[in-house]
VEXKOLGU-920837 format. One record per residue (C-alpha): residue number from 1; x, y, z. Coordinates in steps of 0.02 Angstrom, whole numbers, plus 50000, padded with zeros to 5 digits. Example, Ala and Ser with C-alpha at 12.3 -4.5 7.8 and 13.67 -1.06 7.14 Angstrom:
BEGIN
[1, [50615, 49775, 50390]]
[2, [50684, 49947, 50357]]
This chain:
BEGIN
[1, [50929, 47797, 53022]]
[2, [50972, 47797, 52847]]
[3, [50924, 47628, 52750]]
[4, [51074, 47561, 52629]]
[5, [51046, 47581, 52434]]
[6, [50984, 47442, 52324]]
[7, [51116, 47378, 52226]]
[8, [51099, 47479, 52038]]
[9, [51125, 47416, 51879]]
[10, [51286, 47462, 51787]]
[11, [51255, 47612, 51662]]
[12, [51389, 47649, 51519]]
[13, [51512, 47783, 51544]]
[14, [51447, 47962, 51510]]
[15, [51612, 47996, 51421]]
[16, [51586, 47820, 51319]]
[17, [51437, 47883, 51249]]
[18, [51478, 48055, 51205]]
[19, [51655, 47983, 51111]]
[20, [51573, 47813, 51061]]
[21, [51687, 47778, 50900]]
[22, [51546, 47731, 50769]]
[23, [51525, 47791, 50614]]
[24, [51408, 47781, 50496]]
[25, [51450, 47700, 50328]]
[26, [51463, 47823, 50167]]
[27, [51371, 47815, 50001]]
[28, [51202, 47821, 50085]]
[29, [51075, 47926, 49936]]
[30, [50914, 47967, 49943]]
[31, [50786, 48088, 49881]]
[32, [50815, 48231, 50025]]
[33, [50995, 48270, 50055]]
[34, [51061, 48239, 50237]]
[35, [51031, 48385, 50358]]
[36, [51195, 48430, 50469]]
[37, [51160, 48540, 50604]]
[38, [51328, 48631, 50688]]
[39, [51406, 48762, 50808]]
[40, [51566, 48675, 50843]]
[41, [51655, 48573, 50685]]
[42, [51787, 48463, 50739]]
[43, [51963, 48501, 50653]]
[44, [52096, 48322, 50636]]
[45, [52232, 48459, 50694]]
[46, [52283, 48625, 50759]]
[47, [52377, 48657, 50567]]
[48, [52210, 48580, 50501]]
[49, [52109, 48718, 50595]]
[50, [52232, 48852, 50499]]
[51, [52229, 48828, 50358]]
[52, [52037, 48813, 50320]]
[53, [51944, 48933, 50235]]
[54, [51752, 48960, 50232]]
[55, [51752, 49095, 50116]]
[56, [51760, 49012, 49966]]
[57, [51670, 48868, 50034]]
[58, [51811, 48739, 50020]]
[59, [51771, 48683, 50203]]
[60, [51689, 48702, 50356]]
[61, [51757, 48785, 50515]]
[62, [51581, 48849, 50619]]
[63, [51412, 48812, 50592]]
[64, [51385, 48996, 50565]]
[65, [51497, 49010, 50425]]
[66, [51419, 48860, 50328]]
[67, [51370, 48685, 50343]]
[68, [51341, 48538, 50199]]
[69, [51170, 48577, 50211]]
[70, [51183, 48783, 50172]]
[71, [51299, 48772, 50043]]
[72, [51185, 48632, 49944]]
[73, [51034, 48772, 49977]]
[74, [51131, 48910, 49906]]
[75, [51196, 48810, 49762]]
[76, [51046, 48759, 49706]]
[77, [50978, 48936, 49731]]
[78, [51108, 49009, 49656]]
[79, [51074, 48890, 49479]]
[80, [50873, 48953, 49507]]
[81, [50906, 49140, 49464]]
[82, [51075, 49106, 49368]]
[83, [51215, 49190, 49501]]
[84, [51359, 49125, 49554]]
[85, [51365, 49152, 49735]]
[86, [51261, 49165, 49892]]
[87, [51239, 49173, 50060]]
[88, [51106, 49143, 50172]]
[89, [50981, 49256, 50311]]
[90, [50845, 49236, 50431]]
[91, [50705, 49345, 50330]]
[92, [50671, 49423, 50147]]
[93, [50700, 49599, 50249]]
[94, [50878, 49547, 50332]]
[95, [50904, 49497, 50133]]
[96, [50870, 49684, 50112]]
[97, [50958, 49734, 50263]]
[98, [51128, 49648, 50212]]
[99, [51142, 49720, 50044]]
[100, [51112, 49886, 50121]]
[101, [51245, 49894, 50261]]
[102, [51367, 49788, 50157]]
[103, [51394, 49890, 50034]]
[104, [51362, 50065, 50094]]
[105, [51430, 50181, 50228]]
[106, [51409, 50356, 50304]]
[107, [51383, 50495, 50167]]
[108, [51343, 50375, 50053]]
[109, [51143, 50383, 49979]]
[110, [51002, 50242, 49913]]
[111, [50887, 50275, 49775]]
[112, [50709, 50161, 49810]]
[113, [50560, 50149, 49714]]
[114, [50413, 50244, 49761]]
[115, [50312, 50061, 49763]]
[116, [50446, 49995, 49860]]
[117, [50431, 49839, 49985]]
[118, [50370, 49951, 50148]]
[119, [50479, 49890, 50263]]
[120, [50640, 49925, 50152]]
[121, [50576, 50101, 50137]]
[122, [50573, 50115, 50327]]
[123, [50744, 50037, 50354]]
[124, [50809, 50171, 50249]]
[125, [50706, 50299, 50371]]
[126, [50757, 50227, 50515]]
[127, [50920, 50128, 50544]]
[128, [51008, 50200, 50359]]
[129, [50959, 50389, 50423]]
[130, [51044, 50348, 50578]]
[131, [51201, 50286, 50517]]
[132, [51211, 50441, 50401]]
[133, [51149, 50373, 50243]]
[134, [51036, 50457, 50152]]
[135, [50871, 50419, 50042]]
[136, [50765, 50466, 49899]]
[137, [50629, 50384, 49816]]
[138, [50602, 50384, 49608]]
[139, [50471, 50364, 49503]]
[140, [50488, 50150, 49467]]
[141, [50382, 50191, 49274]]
[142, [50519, 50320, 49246]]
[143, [50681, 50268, 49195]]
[144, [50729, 50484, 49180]]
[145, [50682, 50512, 49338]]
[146, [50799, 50384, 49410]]
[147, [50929, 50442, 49299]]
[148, [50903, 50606, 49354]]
[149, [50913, 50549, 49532]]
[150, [51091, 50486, 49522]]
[151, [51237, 50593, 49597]]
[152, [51403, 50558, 49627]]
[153, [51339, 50489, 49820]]
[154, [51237, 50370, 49759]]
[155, [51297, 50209, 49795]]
[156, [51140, 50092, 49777]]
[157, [50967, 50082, 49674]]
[158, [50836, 49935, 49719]]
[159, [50724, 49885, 49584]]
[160, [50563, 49788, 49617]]
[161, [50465, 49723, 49490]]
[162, [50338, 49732, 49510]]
[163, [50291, 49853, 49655]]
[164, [50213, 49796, 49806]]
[165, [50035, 49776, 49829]]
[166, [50002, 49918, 49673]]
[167, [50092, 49792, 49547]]
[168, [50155, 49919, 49438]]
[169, [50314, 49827, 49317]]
[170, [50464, 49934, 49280]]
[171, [50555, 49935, 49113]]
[172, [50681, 49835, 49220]]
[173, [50815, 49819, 49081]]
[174, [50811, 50015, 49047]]
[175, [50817, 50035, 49219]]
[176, [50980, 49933, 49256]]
[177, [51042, 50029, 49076]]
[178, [51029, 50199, 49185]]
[179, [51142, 50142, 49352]]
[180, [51272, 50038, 49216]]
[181, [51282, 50213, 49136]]
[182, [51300, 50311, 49293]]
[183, [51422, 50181, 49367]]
[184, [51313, 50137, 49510]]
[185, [51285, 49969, 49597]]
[186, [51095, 49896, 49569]]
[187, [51017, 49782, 49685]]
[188, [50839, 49682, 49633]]
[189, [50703, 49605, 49755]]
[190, [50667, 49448, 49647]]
[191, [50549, 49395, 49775]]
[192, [50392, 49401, 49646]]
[193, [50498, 49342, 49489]]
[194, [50585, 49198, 49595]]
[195, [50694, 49157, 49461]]
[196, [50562, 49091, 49364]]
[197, [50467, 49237, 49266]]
[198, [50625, 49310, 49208]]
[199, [50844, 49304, 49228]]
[200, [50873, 49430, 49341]]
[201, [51071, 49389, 49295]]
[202, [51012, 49394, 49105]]
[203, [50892, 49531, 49080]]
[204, [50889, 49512, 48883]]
[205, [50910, 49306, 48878]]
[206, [51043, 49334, 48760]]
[207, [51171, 49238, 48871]]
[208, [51197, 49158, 49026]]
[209, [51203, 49287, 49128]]
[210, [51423, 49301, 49103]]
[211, [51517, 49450, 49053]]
[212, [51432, 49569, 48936]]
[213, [51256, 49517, 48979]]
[214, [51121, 49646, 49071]]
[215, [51116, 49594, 49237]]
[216, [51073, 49667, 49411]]
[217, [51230, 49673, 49519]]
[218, [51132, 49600, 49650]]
[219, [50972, 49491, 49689]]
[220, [50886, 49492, 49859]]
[221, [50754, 49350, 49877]]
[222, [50631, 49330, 50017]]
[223, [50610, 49133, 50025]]
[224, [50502, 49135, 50162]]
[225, [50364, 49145, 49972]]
[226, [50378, 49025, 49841]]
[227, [50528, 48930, 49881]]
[228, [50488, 48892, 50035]]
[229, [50280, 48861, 49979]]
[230, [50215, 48843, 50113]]
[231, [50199, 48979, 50242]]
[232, [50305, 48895, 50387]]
[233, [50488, 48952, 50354]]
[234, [50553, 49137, 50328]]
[235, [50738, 49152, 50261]]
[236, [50810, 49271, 50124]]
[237, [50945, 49264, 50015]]
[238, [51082, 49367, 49911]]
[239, [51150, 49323, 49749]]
[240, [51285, 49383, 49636]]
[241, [51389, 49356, 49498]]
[242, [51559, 49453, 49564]]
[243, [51656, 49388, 49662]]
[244, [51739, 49532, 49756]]
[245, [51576, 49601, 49791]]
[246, [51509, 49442, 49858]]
[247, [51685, 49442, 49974]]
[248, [51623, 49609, 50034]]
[249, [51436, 49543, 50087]]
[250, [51482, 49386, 50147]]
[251, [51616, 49483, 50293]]
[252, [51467, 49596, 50320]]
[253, [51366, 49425, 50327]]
[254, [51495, 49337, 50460]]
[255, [51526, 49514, 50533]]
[256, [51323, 49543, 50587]]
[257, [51317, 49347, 50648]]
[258, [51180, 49314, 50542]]
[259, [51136, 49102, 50517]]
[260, [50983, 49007, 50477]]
[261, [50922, 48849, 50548]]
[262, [50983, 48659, 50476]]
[263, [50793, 48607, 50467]]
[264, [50733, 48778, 50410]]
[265, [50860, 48756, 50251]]
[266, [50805, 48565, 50238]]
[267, [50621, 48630, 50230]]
[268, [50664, 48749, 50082]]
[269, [50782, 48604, 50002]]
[270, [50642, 48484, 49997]]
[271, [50527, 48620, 49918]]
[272, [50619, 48677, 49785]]
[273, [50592, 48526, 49662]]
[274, [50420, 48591, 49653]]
[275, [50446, 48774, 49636]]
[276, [50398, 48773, 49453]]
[277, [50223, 48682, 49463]]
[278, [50178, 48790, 49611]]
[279, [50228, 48948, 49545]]
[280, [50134, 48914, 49385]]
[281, [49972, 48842, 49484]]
[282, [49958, 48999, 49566]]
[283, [49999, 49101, 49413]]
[284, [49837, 49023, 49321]]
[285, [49734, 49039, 49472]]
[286, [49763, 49214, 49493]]
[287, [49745, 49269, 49312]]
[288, [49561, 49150, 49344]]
[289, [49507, 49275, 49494]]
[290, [49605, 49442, 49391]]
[291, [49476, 49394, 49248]]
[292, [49330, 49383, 49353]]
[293, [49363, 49533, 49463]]
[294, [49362, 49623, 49279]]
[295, [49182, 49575, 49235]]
[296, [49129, 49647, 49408]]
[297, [49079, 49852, 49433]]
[298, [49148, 49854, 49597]]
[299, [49310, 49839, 49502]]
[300, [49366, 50020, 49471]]
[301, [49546, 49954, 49410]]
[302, [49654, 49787, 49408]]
[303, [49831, 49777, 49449]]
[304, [49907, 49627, 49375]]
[305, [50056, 49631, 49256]]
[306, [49988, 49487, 49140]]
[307, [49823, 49586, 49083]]
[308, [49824, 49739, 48952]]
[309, [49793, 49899, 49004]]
[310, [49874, 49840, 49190]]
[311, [50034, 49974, 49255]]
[312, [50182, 49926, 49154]]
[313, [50094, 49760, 49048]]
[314, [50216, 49805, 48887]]
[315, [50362, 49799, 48996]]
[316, [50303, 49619, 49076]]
[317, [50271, 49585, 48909]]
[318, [50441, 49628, 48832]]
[319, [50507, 49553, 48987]]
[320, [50430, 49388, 49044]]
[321, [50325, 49367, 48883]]
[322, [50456, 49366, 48731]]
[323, [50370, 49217, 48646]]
[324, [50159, 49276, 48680]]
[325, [50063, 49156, 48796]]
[326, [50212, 49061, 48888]]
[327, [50252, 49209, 49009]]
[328, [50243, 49199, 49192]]
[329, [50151, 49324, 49304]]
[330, [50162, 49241, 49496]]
[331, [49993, 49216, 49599]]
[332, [50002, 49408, 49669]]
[333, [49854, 49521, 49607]]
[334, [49786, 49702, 49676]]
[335, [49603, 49777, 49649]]
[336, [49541, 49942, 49677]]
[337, [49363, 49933, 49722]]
[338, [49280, 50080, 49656]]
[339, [49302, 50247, 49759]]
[340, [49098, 50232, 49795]]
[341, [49127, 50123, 49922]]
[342, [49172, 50149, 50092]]
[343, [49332, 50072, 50187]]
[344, [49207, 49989, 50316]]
[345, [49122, 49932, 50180]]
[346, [49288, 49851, 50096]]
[347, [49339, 49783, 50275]]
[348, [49172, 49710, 50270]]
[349, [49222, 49610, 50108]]
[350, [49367, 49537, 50156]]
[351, [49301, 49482, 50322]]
[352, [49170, 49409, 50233]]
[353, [49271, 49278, 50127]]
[354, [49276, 49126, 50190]]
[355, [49430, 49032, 50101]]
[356, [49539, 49158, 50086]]
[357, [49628, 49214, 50273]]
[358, [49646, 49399, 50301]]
[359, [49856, 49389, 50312]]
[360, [50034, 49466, 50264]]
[361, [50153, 49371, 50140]]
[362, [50109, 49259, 49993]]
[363, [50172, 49109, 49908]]
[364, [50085, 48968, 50018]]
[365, [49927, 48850, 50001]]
[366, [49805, 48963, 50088]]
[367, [49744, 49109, 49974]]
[368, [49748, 49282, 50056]]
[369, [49673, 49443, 50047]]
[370, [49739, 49614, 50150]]
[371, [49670, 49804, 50092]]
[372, [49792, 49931, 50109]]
[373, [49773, 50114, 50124]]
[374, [49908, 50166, 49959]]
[375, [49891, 50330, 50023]]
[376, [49997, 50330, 50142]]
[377, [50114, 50221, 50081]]
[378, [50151, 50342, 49936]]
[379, [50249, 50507, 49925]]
[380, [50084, 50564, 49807]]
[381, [49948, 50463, 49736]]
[382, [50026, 50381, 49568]]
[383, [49933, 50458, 49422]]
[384, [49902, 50296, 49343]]
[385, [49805, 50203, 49487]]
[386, [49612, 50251, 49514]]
[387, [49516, 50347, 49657]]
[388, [49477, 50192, 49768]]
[389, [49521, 50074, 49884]]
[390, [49661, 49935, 49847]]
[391, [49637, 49745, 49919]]
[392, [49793, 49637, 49859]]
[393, [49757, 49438, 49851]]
[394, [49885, 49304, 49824]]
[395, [49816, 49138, 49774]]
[396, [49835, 48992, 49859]]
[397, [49809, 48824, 49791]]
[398, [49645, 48790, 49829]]
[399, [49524, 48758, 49664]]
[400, [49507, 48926, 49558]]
[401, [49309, 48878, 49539]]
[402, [49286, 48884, 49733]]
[403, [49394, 49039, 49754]]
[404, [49293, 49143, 49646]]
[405, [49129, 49085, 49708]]
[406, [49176, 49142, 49902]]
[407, [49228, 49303, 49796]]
[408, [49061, 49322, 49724]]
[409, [48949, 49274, 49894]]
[410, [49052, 49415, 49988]]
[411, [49030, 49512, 49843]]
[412, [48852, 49499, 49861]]
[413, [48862, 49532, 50042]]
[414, [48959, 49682, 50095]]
[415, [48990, 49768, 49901]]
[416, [48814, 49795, 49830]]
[417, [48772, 49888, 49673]]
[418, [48656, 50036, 49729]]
């Protein structure tokens, strides 16, 4: 027999609460701007909904296409490495992947540094090949042999400087002088300089990066590193100073669906402020280790661009260091122990430290350490690097003093003079 229901308290409307009528009061300010997170944006009308344009960021019309809290990231990005416009990804490689597909097509061919980020090198082997576009690499300390490379279906050059993990720097300026010359677009990974260490929009800091100055046509930035700081967000970016060629990555941007997170964005918004101090805290801590590593005989060679006799130090130097001893060099730093000892033997090493964590990327509190086999991550082995076997570190900002003393005890350990 089925028992009657207790009387139940009244509960508001469903629909009530989901149209409730409040709204909050304007003028609110604080320290951290407001984080809006959005699929659907409400229109007032039908003509409303037609006549707004995201493109130009003048309003909103899907969370996809851009939200308060986007175009205040990119804004403020954009005023970091001096561009004008920018849009927004999921990763420093869909940064990559963007430029790529946005402004090539079949038949069309990519020039790359040989000490190219790996995973833009395989892109190019992979999906480019596959969509018909071809690939060479050039030598990054020879601004002839890019030149050289350049033919008439060349439609894009990446610069890094410097390399990954063998920290070469480029004569960037000469560089960007060759494609200018040869009429072909130029696209940076400014994930080491950051907008700090040098302009990539003003190459010569003659200017402000307007008409008539050297500037890279376009600047991909992996902000999952020092903007973001702290090893808990990965996003990219892509910055330019043209307009129509912005127009033509930001289709290819709506086109491919690509979008990053409201709180992701708020994370690297409320980390910027302190881009500077970080970047330079780690800069100081890793020229502290670089020196160190020097006095040691297991050191066959250092890579960092800051110290003399280092793969392209003149062109840092004319570069990042135009008035001596105020230059910036990032917290990224290679070593090649000395060919004598074994991989096992390195692998040993870095097992053996105890503050630094044996992982990929860079640009966060915890100091890390990775060896990498530049063998096979070459076309040849670079004349200028050593016999030997490279370990990259990127400072963290843990105390310099302590860093270098878990150097020296695995060191001690696992690297011993015979």
């Amino acid at each position: 027999m089925q028992k009657d229901l207790p009387n139940l308290p009244s509960v508001p409307s469903v629909t009530g609460l989901i149209h409730h009528p409040y709204m909050a009061p304007g003028g609110f300010e604080a320290p951290q701007p407001g984080v809006f997170k959005a699929s659907t944006v409400y229109f007032p009308t039908v003509a409303d909904m037609r006549q707004r344009e995201w493109k130009d960021k003048s309003a909103y019309t899907y969370g996809l296409h851009g939200t308060p809290t986007t175009y205040l990231l990119e804004e403020r990005l954009c005023a970091l490495e001096g561009g004008l416009q920018c849009v927004l990804v999921p990763s420093g490689l869909a940064a990559l992947a963007l430029v790529a597909l946005a402004v090539m097509k079949t038949g069309d061919e990519v020039l790359i540094p040989d000490n190219a980020y790996g995973p833009n090198k395989a892109l190019a082997a992979g999906e480019l090949r596959h969509f018909g576009i071809t690939h060479r690499f050039y030598d990054p300390m020879d601004p002839d042999d890019l030149a050289r490379q350049i033919t008439p279906s060349s439609r894009l050059v990446w610069l890094e400087a410097p390399g990954s993990v063998s920290m070469e720097f480029p004569d960037l300026p000469e560089m960007v002088r060759r494609c200018r010359e040869r009429g072909v677009l130029c696209a940076l990974d400014n994930t080491w300089g950051a907008g700090l260490a040098f302009k990539p929009f003003d190459l010569l800091a003659d200017g402000d990066g307007g008409e008539g100055s050297l500037a890279v046509d376009i600047s991909a930035h992996a902000l999952t590193k020092y903007p973001s700081g702290g090893g808990d967000v990965l996003m990219g970016s892509v910055i330019t100073r043209d307009a129509a060629l912005h127009l033509q990555i930001k289709l290819c941007h709506m086109r491919l669906g690509l979008g990053v997170a409201a709180n992701d964005a708020e994370t690297v918004l409320r980390s910027l402020p302190s881009i500077a101090l970080r970047y330079a805290a780690h800069d100081q801590t890793a020229r502290a280790l670089a020196a160190w590593w020097q006095t040691q005989p297991q050191c066959a060679q250092l890579m960092h661009p800051a110290f003399e006799g280092a793969p392209g130090h003149a062109q840092w130097q004319a570069l990042c260091d135009r008035e001596p001893g105020t230059g910036l060099a990032a917290g990224l730093f290679s070593v090649m122990i000395d060919a004598r000892y074994s991989q096992a033997q390195v692998d040993a090493f870095c097992d053996g430290l105890k503050l630094f964590k044996i992982g990929y990327s860079w640009g966060g509190p915890v100091s890390l350490v990775v060896p990498y086999d530049i063998a096979s991550m070459r076309q040849s082995w670079p004349s200028h690097l050593k016999p030997g076997i490279l370990v990259r570190f990127s400072t963290g900002l843990e105390s310099a003093q302590d860093l270098i003393l878990d150097l020296h005890q695995a060191v001690q350990a696992h690297l011993p003079m015979a």
